[in-house]
C-alpha positions in Angstrom: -42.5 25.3 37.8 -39.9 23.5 36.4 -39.9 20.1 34.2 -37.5 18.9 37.0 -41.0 19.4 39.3 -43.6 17.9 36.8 -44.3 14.4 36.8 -43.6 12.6 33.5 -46.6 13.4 31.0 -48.1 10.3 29.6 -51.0 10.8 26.6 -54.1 9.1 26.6 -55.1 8.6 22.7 -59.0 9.7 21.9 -60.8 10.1 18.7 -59.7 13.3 17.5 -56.4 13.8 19.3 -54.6 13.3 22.8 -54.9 14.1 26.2 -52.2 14.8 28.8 -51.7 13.6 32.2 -49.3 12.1 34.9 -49.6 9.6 37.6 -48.3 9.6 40.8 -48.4 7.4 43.8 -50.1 3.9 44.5 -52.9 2.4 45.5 -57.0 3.2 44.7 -57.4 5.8 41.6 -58.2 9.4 41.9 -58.6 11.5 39.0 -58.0 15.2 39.0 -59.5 17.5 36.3 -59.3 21.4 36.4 -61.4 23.8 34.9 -61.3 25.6 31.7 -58.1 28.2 31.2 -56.3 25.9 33.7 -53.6 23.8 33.3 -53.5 20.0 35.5 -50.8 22.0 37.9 -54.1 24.0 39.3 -53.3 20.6 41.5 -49.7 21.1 42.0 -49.8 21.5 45.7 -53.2 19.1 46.0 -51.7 15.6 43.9 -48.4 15.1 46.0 -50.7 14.6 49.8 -53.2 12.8 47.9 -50.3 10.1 46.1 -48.1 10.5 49.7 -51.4 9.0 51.1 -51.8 6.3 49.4 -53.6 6.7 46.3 -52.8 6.3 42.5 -53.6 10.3 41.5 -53.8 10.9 37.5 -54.2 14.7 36.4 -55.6 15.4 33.2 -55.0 18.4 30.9 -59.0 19.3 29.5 -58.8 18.7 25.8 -57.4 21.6 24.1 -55.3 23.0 27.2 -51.6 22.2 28.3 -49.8 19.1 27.1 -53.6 17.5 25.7 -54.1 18.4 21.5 -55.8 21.1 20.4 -57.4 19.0 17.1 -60.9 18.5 18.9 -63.6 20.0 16.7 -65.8 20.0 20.3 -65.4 21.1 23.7 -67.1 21.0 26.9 -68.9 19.3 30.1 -69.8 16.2 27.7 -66.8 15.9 26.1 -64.7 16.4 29.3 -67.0 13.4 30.6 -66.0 11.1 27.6 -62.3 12.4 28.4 -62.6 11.4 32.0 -64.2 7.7 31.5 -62.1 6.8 28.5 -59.2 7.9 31.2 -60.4 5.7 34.0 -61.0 3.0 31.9 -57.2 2.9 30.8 -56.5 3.3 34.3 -58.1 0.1 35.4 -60.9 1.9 37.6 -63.0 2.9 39.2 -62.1 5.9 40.4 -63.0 8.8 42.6 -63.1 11.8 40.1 -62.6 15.3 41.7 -63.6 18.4 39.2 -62.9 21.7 39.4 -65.4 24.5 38.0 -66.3 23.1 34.4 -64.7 19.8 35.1 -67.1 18.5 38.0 -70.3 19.1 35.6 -68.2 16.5 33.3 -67.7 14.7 36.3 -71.8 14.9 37.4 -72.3 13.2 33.6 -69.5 10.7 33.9 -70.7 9.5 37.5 -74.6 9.8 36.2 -74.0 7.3 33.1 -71.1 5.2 34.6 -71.8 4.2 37.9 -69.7 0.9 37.7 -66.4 3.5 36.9 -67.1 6.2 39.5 -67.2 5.4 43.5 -66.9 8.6 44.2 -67.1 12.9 43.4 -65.5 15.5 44.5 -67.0 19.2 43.6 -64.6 22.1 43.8 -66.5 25.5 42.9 -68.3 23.2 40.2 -70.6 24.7 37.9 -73.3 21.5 37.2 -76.2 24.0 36.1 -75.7 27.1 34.2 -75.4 30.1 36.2 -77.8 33.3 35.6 -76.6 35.8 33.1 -78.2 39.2 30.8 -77.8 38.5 26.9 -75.5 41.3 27.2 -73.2 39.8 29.4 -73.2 37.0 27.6 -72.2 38.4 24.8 -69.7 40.7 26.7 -68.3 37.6 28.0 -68.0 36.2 24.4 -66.0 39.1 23.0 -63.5 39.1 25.7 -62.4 35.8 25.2 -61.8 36.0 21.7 -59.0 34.1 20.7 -56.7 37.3 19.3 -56.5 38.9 22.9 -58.0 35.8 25.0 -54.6 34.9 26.8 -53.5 39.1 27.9 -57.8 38.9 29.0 -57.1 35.6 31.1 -54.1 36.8 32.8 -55.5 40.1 33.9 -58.7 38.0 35.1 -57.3 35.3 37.0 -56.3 37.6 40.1 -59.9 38.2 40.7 -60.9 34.5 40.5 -58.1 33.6 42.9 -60.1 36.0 45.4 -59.3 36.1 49.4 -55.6 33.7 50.0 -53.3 33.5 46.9 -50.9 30.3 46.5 -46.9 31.5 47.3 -46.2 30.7 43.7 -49.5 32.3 42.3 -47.1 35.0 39.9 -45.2 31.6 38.4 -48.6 29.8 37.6 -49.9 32.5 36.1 -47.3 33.4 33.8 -47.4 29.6 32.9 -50.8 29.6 31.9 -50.2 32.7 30.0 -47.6 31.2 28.1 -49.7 28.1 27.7 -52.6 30.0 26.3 -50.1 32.6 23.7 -49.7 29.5 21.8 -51.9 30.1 19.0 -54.2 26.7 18.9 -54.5 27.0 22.0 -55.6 30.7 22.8 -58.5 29.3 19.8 -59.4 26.5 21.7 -59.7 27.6 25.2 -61.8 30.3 23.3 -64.0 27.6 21.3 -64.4 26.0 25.7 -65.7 29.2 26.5 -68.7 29.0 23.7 -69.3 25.8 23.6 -69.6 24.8 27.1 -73.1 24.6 28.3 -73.8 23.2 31.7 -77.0 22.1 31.2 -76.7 18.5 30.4 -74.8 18.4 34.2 -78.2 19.6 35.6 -80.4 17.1 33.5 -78.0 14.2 35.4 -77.8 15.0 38.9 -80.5 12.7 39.6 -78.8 10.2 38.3 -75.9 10.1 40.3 -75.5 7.6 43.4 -71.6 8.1 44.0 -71.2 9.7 47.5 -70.3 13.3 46.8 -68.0 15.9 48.5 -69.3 19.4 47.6 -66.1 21.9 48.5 -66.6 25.6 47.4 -64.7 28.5 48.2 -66.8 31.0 50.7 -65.3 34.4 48.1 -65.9 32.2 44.9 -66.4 35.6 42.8 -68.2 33.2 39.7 -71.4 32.5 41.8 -73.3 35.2 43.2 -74.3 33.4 46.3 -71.3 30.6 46.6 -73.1 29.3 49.6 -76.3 28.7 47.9 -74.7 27.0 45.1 -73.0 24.8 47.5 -76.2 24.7 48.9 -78.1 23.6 45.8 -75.4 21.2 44.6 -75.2 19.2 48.0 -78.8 18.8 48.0 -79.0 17.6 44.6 -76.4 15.0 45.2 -77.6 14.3 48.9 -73.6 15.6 49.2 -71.5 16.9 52.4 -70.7 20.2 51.9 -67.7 22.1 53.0 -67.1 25.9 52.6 -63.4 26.8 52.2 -62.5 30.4 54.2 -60.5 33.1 52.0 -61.0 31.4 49.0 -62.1 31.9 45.5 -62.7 29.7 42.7 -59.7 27.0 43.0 -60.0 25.6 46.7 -56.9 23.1 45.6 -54.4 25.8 45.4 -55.3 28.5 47.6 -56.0 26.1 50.6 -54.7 23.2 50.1 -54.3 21.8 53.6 -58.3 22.3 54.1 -59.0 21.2 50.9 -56.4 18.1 50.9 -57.9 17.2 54.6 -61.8 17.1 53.8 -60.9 15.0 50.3 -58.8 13.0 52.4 -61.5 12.4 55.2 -63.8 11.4 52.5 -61.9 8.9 50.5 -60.4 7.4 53.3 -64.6 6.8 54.7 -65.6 5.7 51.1 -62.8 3.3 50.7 -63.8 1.4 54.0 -67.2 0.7 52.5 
């Protein structure tokens, strides 16, 4: 990935420092948000059919990660949320808002309390309700991602979250987020993401979401222990079509991006006739 490839980072200004994020195409607003340890280019090969389709497509760096600051004293589903409605806002919205893993339980929020700025939600292996876990793996979770060795603990760990199909470039995004993550604000506050986020506010608000919903999980997703059920459970919730992506772990936009591209696709272009 070269900066001859990126799109042009612009900098939305918040409270307590700025996020990044690029625009491409023209036309209705779709907002891209990847999950934590990721960088925006999770959507690489996802933004360019969206924008070649006719839609305005921002992607946003979560606070703390990639081109946003790292001067945010909190992190998570809530604050993503904020990040992603102060964003829309600038951008004139509404907008459909497609969240990946810790971004679509910010995305559940924003949608739940902003109904007038979100026509839409797209859920790609979205946590919106903490999963089960032991106080020991919690806390085995914890020390890994401590910020000394957090970055060599992410880059051994991404292989297995990219379970079944890999992208062709999958070695040259992973050494990117590596180098992202060595940087040493930012190995601190991907590790302050880790402890902080809680997913529980998603679940208190999926009642309160009436944007129609696209629920897309990948069928090898290795951070559920029963994707399908989680698919199941989130569709329901949402009264949400659900698709389940073949060969695929926990980032649906990069490992299949033709299936994944096609069912967004399918639904925006039936949401925008309404």
């Amino acid at each position: 990935m070269t900066s001859q490839q990126l799109p042009t980072t612009k900098y939305l200004a918040r409270d307590e420092g700025k996020i990044g994020y690029d625009l491409q195409g023209t036309g209705p607003l779709v907002v891209l948000v990847p999950g934590m340890g990721e960088l925006r280019f999770s959507y690489r090969l996802l933004a360019p059919t969206l924008a070649a389709a006719g839609f305005t497509v921002a992607t946003a760096d979560l606070r703390g990660h990639g081109d946003s600051d790292t001067t945010f004293s909190s992190y998570g589903d809530v604050e993503t949320a904020g990040d992603i409605v102060a964003l829309i806002q600038e951008l004139g919205g509404p907008a459909v808002i497609v969240g990946n893993s810790m971004a679509g339980g910010a995305g559940v929020i924003a949608a739940a309390d902003h109904p007038e700025l979100v026509s839409g939600l797209v859920l790609l292996g979205a946590f919106v309700r903490n999963p089960q876990s032991s106080g020991f793996q919690l806390a085995l979770f914890r020390a890994m991602m401590a910020p000394l060795w957090i970055a060599r603990v992410w880059k051994m760990y991404m292989p297995t979250l990219y379970a079944g199909r890999k992208p062709a470039d999958f070695q040259s995004y992973r050494d990117a987020v590596f180098a992202s993550l060595r940087r040493p604000a930012y190995a601190k506050a991907f590790s302050l993401t880790t402890r902080q986020t809680d997913h529980a506010p998603a679940e208190a608000k999926l009642s309160g979401v009436t944007a129609p919903t696209l629920v897309i999980m990948g069928e090898l997703d290795p951070d559920f222990t029963n994707p399908v059920e989680e698919a199941r459970f989130t569709g329901e919730a949402l009264k949400g079509e659900v698709v389940m992506v073949p060969e695929t772990g926990h980032y649906p936009q990069s490992q299949q991006p033709e299936i994944t591209g096609s069912a967004i696709l399918q639904f925006l272009q039936i949401n925008s006739a309404k």
